[in-house]
Every structure is written in structure tokens, then in C-alpha cells.
C-alpha positions, 0 to 999 in steps of 0.5 A: 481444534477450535478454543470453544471444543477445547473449552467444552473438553476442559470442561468435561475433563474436570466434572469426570474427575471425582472430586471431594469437598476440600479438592475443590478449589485446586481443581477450580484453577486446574480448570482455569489453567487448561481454559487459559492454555486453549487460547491461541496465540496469533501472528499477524503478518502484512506485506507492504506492496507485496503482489500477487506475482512477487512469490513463487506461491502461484507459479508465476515467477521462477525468478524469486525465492520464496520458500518460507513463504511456501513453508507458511502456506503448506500448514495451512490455506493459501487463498488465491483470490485475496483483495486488500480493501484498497490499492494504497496501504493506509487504508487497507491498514485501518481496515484490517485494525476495524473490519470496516471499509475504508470508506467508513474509516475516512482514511482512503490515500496513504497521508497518515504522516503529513503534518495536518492532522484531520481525523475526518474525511472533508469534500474537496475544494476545487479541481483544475480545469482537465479534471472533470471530479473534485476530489475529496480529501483524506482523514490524516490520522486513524482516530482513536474511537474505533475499537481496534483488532488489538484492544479487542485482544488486550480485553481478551486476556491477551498480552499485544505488540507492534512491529513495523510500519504503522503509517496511521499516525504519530504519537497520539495516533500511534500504536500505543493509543490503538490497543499495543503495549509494545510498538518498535521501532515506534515509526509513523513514516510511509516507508523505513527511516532511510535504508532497509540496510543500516544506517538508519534513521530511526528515533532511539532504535539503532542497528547492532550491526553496521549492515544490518537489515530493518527486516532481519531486526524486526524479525529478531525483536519478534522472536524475543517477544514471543520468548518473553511471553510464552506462558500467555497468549499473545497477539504479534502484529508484524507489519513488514517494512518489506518490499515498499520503496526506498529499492535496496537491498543486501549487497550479495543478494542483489550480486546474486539475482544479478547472475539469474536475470532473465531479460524476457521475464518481466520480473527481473530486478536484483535489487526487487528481488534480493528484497522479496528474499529479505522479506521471506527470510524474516517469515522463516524466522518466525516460523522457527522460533515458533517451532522452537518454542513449541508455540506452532501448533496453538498459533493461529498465522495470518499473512496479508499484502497491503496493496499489490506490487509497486510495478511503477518505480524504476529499479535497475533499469527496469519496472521494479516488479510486475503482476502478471497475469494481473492487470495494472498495480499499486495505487490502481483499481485493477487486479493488479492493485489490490489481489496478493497472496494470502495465508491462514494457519490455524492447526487443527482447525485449518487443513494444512496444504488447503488452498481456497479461490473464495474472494476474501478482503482485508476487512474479512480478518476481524470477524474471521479472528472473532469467530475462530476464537469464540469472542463476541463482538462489542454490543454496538460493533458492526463490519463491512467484512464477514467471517471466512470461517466457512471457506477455512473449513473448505466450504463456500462463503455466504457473501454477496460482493466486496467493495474497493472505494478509491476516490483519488486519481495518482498519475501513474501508467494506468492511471484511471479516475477517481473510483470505487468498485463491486466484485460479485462472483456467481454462477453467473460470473465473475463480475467487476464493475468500476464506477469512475465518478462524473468522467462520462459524458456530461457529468455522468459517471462512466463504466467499466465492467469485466469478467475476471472468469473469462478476462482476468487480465481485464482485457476487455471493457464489456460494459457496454455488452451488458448494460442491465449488468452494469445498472444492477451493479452499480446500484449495489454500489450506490447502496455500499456508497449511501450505507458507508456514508462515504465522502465522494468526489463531486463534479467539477464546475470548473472543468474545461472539455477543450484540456480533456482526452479521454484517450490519454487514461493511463497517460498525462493529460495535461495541456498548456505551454508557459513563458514564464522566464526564469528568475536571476539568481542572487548571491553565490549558488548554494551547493547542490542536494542529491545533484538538485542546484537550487537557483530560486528562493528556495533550500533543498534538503533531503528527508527520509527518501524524499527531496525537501524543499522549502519556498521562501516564495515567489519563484521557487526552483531548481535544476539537475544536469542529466549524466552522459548515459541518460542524454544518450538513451533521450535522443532526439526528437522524443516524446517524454514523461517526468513522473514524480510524487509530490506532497505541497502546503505551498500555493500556484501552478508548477512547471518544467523546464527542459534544456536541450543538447546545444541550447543557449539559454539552457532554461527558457519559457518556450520549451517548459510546460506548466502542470496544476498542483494539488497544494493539500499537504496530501501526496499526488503524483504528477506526469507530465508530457513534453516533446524534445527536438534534441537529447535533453541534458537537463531538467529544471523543476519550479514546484509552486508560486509561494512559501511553503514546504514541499517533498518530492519522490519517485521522480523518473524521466520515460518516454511516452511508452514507458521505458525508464531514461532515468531515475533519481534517487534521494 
């Protein structure tokens, strides 16, 4: 039963009832307190990296267990067609908060906690000669002018709080300056203050426990809010730190999943898994406690991912996840990166067990909640997202496409261009066309389109099949792009054809030998960090999962002796990969240095490869190719030229197809 019925039958309820002149006022309030017991409390749960396969809601996995996630989806509408507005979580989250585009926010790469602040996104300055788009740069923090999903409840007589990830600011960008009268642990990093098993890191906020789970305690912080507040309506925004990297988990589950490893199905990390289980315990907790406090059935729930799985990062030997029969993950256009699962419940209004293949956004949970609650907009609020009210009622949804605006380029195995897309689903098809900025030929955009009805593992790049398809779509995305006024990617006047192959989207392509000779260490050796023995003019720390380095300038770098178990499985003669995430206010060109089984110096200019470095206090990632001719027994890392400071993550060492020789852990 929807707030405005409820309202219309309080309000009969209390004319039916003959009243004398001197009843008059108690019968007022009781009508005051009836309209304000009809609002409906709202749960707001975000998944972070959660995919479309990381639970057992679509029968694609027997490997996880995840029954209160299907305990959530049986009371009410499971949405098998559920995009975030973006493949990176940032962005979807400032979407979520507005009802708008990431486009229009200007938040559109996960940076919210690099040191510069910028509440606008800026074009770019410059490429390296291989990229053929400059890219433009990403507002840094989430300003405070946009009227947010939380002040929109705080007017509405609604008590608010946060939990969990942020990752759209620090203070005074945090959710105390969006609208939440509560924001625990009060953490603007990209991932859990170190361990998602105590010890942690967190600023005043420490575990009861000595192995105490972020999630189980983020759980429980929840539950104490909605006891504190079950006489008023509350919006309980629970950003899950759960299942983004750092990989860990608790012990026994992680013993556990090890017993149900199945080597031939592509899910199959203990460690992954043992998380997924964490993450779907703290959905049974509130769920309890909702039941507890006979709050279920005026709740409205609503459960979300960010992004899809992070089917990149080594873990356990093997990917941490995937998302079949998805294309591609986290950080990437295809389905894979941005389809998970999604949930509302709303009893009465909503069917329990329902399940909808209408196409929802992120930017669709604003409007939606508007509508749901009889609330009005702001006279000068618009958005990029609709209602779903009709799709929550088991009809179809009036809307002409959605949009995903991407205009980064991270170096993961389906790395594809800068981007954005239009997804149209008709009679016609299920069409999505992806706009890859200025990477045709000369200096045009280049195209692929694909039918998600007939291909959705997007298999197949039928674009040139259909090109009256492609010219239709791609001007609905010009429309979107002019509409938004989104900040692009320009073309490169820069760009050296004779360092580009088209053939390696997906792989590295960068080109280049180096002879730079390695600079002579001064003084006694500093002692190594997480192996790392620095030997240029830098320190190395470790900060929050990530390797610091500060560069005192010039030749910034150092070294790490692979264990035996890694030079075995590198053999000889192979073709390898270092991947890595890097964040850099430094300045000059990076480059890797490789030391084989027997070589004598163990670093020299001959076998190193210089890589272009994007010095912009934004997070890129980096892969870079190079051929052994024996086992490689160790790697040397000069990240930059000059001063400055940098943060190094998710470093892997692969062949060229992908399989993980070996991965650090900071």
C-alpha cells in the first residue's frame, strides 16, 4: 500500500468519525500521527564490485552462498537487467545521491580520495604518442550544491545515517555535508581502512573484537540505529565496504570454500567467496532486525552493486571472480562491468517474488523513491533517470534508452578506449552501441554495436552490419553528450600511428626499448617494505593497501626478488605482463626492469621497457609487455623522473594470456 492511499484512508477514517466541537483538537493530532506512522522507513543497500554472477539470484554459480540475498529478493522484485551508471563505483555513487548521469555530476573515475581537490571536471592536457584521445580529468569531490537523495529525506521529516563506504570526499565533502546526521565509520577511502578482519585502521572507530569483520560491525551499527529510531522514519543508507579489494576474509570460511573449489568453474576463490558469504550475512542482519522490530513491513529496501565484479585482481591463484555469461568486468563497457543484481521491496505495493527484465540505472532509484513516497521534486530539480514505478507494478517502462559515459581508458584485459554508450531495448532488439572517442581512422570515432537479445556475451561486433543502426544511436548519443554538457576526450595531435595496434585492445600497447642505466646506491640499503628494497632516491611506506613512494627526484626506484615458486612457473623464453594501478603527482616517464635466472648485472638498460606515466593525482592502470629469455628472478620498478609522491596497488605479474605467475600484496 503506497504513503498516498494510506494518507487518503487516515484521512476518511478521521471525517467518519463524529466529532464534537471540544474533540476537536485530539482528533487533529490523531490524524497527524497516523499520517506520520504511513511513511515508510528506507534501507539503501550498495554492494561495492558485487556481479551479476557473485550470487546464486540468477543461477549462475553453485559455488557462493548467498541465502539472504535470496531471502531479500523473495519479498519483493529482483530486476535481472540492473546497470550502475558506470563501471567504476565513484561515479555511480554521485548518481545514486542526484538521479543524474555521471556525466553531469563530472565525477566520472573513482579519485574522490586523491589529495587535489576539484569539484569540476577539466579537459586534459596531453596524451602519449600511443593514445590517440586526450583524456579529460575528473572532478575529485562531490560538491555540495547538488540536492542529494539524503537532504531530500532530512526535509521530509526523515531522521538520516550513513554507513560504509563513502568514497566522494573527506571532510567537507563527506556525508555529514550531503544531508546524513550519522556517518560511521566516517572513511573517504576507496576500500576498508586495511583488513576487512580486525585490526584496522580506522580514525577513532576500533573493533570490539580482535577479528572482527568491518561488515559484521557495520551490520551491527545499523541495527542499533533502527532501534534508536523505531518511532520515526528513517533513511538507512548502508554502503557496503564488501567485496572490493584488499582479498581477505574470515579464516574458517576461506577453510571452508577451500573444501568446494571446483578447478572448472570460473568461480572458484575461497577467499572471493568467503567474502560474498560476509557480505550476504550483514544483508541477514538487517533483515532480522527489521522483522525484530516489526519495521518490515513499512520498509521500503532497495539493493544495488556499484559496478560489476573485479574479475581482474588475482586472488588464490586465480581471477577473484567472473561474470559470466557476461562480457568483461569492473572498470569496463561491457556487461560485465556495469549489469548486477538488483532488489526492491516495498510490501504491499511491491509483489513479493516478482522478478522484472525491464532495463533500470542507478540514476532510476531517486525518482523512483520520489514517486513511491508521494514527494514532489524541487521546482528546479531535474534527472537523467526515470521513475520504475510502472516495471514495480509488473508493467513496462516508458523510457527511450540509458546512457554510460566512460571517458577513461584503465589498462585491464579488456581494456577498450575512452567511451560512452547507448542501450535501446525495442521490438527491434536489444541494441548497444559504444562510441569509442577519436580511435577510427583519422581522427574519427569508432564503433561497436551488439544485440544483447541474440549476443549477450557481446560476441559479436555487428556494427558494420547495421550501419543506419549505428548512425541512429550514435546520435541519441551526441544528443545525451550536448544535453549533459559533458566534458570529453579530445583528439590527440600528439598521436604517433607507428606506436599504435589496434589489435592489442585489450592488451598493452605500448612500444619502446630503454638504456637508462641504473643509478648507484648511496649509503647503507634502507630496509625493504613488503619486499620492495628501495635503491634510488626514494622511501617506501605502506598506506591503506597500497605501496607509497616518496621521490626525492631524479631516479626514483626499486627492486623485489621473486620467490622460487614464481621463477618456476615464468620459465623461459615467455612473453609477460606487470600490471599495476598507479596514482602520481610526480613528473617523466616510467620504466621496468627485469632481471633473469644467471644475468650478470642483475638490472640493465637492454632488458627494461619504458611506459608513459599519467602524472595527475588520478588512479590509472598500467600493463606493461616485455619477452624473457630465461625464468625471471626479479623485478625493478622506476616510477617516475622527479619529487613527488606516488601509490602503487594491484601489481600482478601474467603471461601475455592472462595466467597470474604472481601477485603482491601491500
Amino acid at each position: 500500500m503506497n504513503s498516498t492511499i494510506k494518507r487518503i484512508q487516515n484521512f476518511f477514517h478521521c471525517m467518519l468519525v463524529p466529532v464534537a466541537v471540544f474533540s476537536l483538537l485530539p482528533f487533529a493530532f490523531t490524524c497527524e500521527a497516523n499520517a506520520a506512522e504511513s511513511k515508510p522507513n528506507v534501507v539503501f543497500i550498495l554492494a561495492d564490485d558485487l556481479g551479476f554472477s557473485d550470487t546464486t539470484l540468477f543461477g549462475t554459480t553453485k559455488f557462493y552462498r548467498t541465502p539472504n540475498m535470496e531471502r531479500l529478493a523473495a519479498r519483493g522484485m529482483l530486476f535481472s537487467r540492473a546497470y550502475s551508471s558506470s563501471p567504476l563505483c565513484s561515479p555511480t555513487r554521485s548518481s545514486i545521491l542526484t538521479g543524474l548521469s555521471p556525466a553531469r555530476t563530472e565525477i566520472t573515475a573513482p579519485v574522490c580520495h586523491v589529495p587535489a581537490v576539484s569539484i569540476k571536471a577539466t579537459p586534459g592536457v596531453g596524451a602519449p604518442p600511443n593514445k590517440k584521445a586526450i583524456l579529460p580529468k575528473s572532478a575529485t569531490r562531490f560538491k555540495t550544491d547538488h540536492y542529494t537523495l539524503a537532504e531530500m529525506f532530512r526535509d521530509n521529516g526523515y531522521a538520516t545515517a550513513h554507513f560504509g563506504k563513502w568514497h566522494l570526499g573527506p571532510e567537507p565533502y563527506s556525508p555529514l555535508q550531503h544531508g546524513f546526521d550519522i556517518d560511521i565509520p566516517h572513511w573517504p577511502g576507496p576500500g576498508p581502512a586495511g583488513n576487512y578482519v580486525a585490526p584496522w585502521r580506522y580514525v577513532d572507530f576500533d573493533p570490539q573484537t580482535p577479528n572482527e569483520h568491518i561488515e559484521d560491525r557495520m551490520a551491527e551499527e545499523a541495527v542499533a540505529y533502527m532501534e534508536d529510531h523505531v518511532d520515526e522514519p528513517f533513511f538507512l543508507n548502508y554502503w557496503m565496504f564488501s567485496v572490493h579489494a584488499p582479498f581477505n576474509a574470515k579464516q574458517e570460511l576461506i577453510d571452508d570454500y577451500k573444501t568446494r573449489v571446483d578447478p572448472n568453474d570460473p568461480q572458484r576463490s575461497p577467499t572471493y567467496a568467503a567474502m560474498v558469504e560476509s557480505m550476504d550475512d550483514a544483508v541477514g542482519t538487517l533483515l532480522d532486525a527489521l522483522d525484530r522490530l516489526k519495521l518490515a513491513d513499512n520498509t521500503i529496501i532497495v539493493f544495488a552493486s556499484d559496478n560489476g565484479g573485479n574479475m581482474y585482481n588475482e586472488v588464490d591463484g586465480t581471477t577473484a571472480t567472473s561474470n559470466a555469461p557476461l562480457k568483461g568486468g569492473k572498470a569496463t563497457m561491457y556487461e560485465g562491468g556495469v549489469r548486477g543484481p538488483g532488489i526492491v521491496v516495498y510490501p504491499g505495493v511491491v509483489q513479493a517474488s516478482s522478478k522484472s527484465d525491464e532495463v533500470i540505472q542507478s540514476s532510476d532509484y531517486y525518482p523512483t523513491l520520489l514517486e513511491l513516497l508521494s514527494i514532489d521534486a524541487q521546482p528546479d530539480q531535474s534527472f537523467d533517470g526515470i521513475s520504475i514505478v510502472p516495471a514495480l507494478q509488473g508493467g513496462e517502462l516508458d523510457r527511450e534508452a540509458i546512457y554510460t559515459f566512460f571517458p577513461h581508458s584503465p589498462g585491464i584485459p579488456d581494456w577498450l578506449p575512452p567511451a560512452v554508450s547507448v542501450h535501446r531495448s525495442n521490438e527491434s532488439g536489444d541494441w548497444k552501441l559504444i562510441r569509442l572517442f577519436y580511435n577510427g581512422e583519422n581522427g574519427k570515432h569508432r564503433y561497436k554495436l551488439f544485440n544483447l537479445k541474440e549476443d549477450v556475451g557481446e560476441s559479436k561486433d555487428v556494427s558494420a552490419e547495421h550501419p543506419e543502426m549505428v548512425r541512429e544511436l550514435d546520435a541519441m548519443i551526441e544528443e545525451f553528450l550536448v544535453d549533459t554538457g559533458a566534458v570529453l576526450p579530445r583528439p590527440n595531435p600528439k598521436f604517433d600511428p607507428s606506436k599504435y595496434d589496434p589489435s592489442k585492445e585489450g592488451k598493452a600497447s605500448l612500444k619502446g626499448g630503454a638504456n637508462k642505466k641504473p643509478a648507484k646506491q648511496k649509503g647503507p640499503p634502507a630496509k625493504p617494505v613488503a619486499g620492495w628494497q628501495p635503491q634510488g632516491p626514494c622511501k617506501l611506506s605502506l598506506a591503506d593497501g597500497n605501496l607509497l613512494v616518496h621521490s626525492s627526484g631524479g631516479d626514483p626506484h626499486f627492486v623485489y626478488s621473486l620467490p622460487d615458486s614464481a621463477v618456476a612457473k615464468s620459465s623461459a623464453e615467455r612473453d609477460l605482463i606487470l600490471r599495476f594501478s598507479m596514482t602520481s603527482d610526480s613528473n617523466g616517464q616510467g620504466q621496468v626492469f627485469w632481471s633473469e635466472r644467471g644475468s650478470r648485472p642483475a638490472y640493465i638498460g637492454k632488458r627494461s621497457v619504458k611506459f608513459d606515466v599519467e602524472h595527475d593525482g588520478e588512479s590509472h592502470q598500467y600493463a606493461i609487455p616485455f619477452s624473457s629469455k630465461q625464468p625471471v628472478v626479479g623485478i625493478r620498478l622506476d616510477p617516475s623522473e622527479a619529487k613527488g609522491k606516488l601509490l602503487i596497488c594491484d601489481m600482478t605479474l601474467t603471461t601475455s594470456d592472462g595466467e597470474v605467475l604472481y601477485a603482491w600484496s601491500f
